[in-house]
C-alpha positions, -999 to +999 in steps of 0.1 A: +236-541+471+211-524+447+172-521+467+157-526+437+143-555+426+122-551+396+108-522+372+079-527+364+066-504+327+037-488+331+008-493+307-021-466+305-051-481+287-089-475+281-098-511+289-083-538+309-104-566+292-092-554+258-054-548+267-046-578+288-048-606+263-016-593+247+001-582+272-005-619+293+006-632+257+036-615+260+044-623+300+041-656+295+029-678+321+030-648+350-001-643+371-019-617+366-031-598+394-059-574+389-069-548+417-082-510+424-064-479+439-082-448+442-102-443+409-084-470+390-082-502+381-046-520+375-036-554+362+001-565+368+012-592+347+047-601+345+069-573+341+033-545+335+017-523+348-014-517+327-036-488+345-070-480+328-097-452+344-111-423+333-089-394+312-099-374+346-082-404+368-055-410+347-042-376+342-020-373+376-007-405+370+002-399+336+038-379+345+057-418+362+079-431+345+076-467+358+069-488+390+099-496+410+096-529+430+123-525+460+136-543+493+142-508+512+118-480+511+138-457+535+169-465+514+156-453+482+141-422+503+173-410+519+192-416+481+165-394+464+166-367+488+201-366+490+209-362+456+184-333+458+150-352+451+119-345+466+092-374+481+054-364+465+034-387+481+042-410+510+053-438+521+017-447+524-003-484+524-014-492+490-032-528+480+000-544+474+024-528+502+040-496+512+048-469+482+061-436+479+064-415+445+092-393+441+106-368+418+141-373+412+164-342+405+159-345+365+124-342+370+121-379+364+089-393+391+089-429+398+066-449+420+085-472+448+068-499+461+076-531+488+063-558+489+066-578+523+076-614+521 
């Protein structure tokens, strides 16, 4: 069984306000939620990821690929380092659970993050 549940596309924007229209247009009828993390703000709606902050903010976050939603944080760990990976950041407490960001072998960096039901 696959611990992933979702990928989530990541969206880097000037404005929230400006972008989310279209992109809640697009989701449907999925809630958004909006909320901050370090120097940025974030609205996830449906299957989005739309980041906006400052060029200065946004430039280390520019490099993932995507937002992984998963059921097992230490699964997706020990698969990454084992095919020769490395863990950047975490796991660590972020506003909507645990994350880690990772580099796979390719070069490829991904953010993993569970949500507790």
């Amino acid at each position: 069984m696959s611990p992933i549940r979702e990928v989530l596309a990541r969206v880097y924007v000037e404005s929230l306000d400006a972008a989310l229209p279209l992109y809640q247009r697009l989701a449907g009828d999925a809630p958004t939620r909006r909320f901050g993390f370090r120097d940025v703000e974030l609205a996830w709606v449906g299957p989005f990821l739309l980041v906006a902050g400052t060029p200065a903010a946004l430039a280390p976050l520019r490099n993932r690929a995507a937002t992984v939603l998963v059921d097992d944080l230490d699964a997706v760990a020990n698969a990454i380092t084992s095919a020769g990976g490395a863990l950047i950041e975490g796991p660590g407490e972020s506003p909507n659970g645990t994350r880690l960001i990772a580099e796979h072998p390719d070069g490829t960096v991904f953010e993993y993050l569970h949500i507790a039901t």
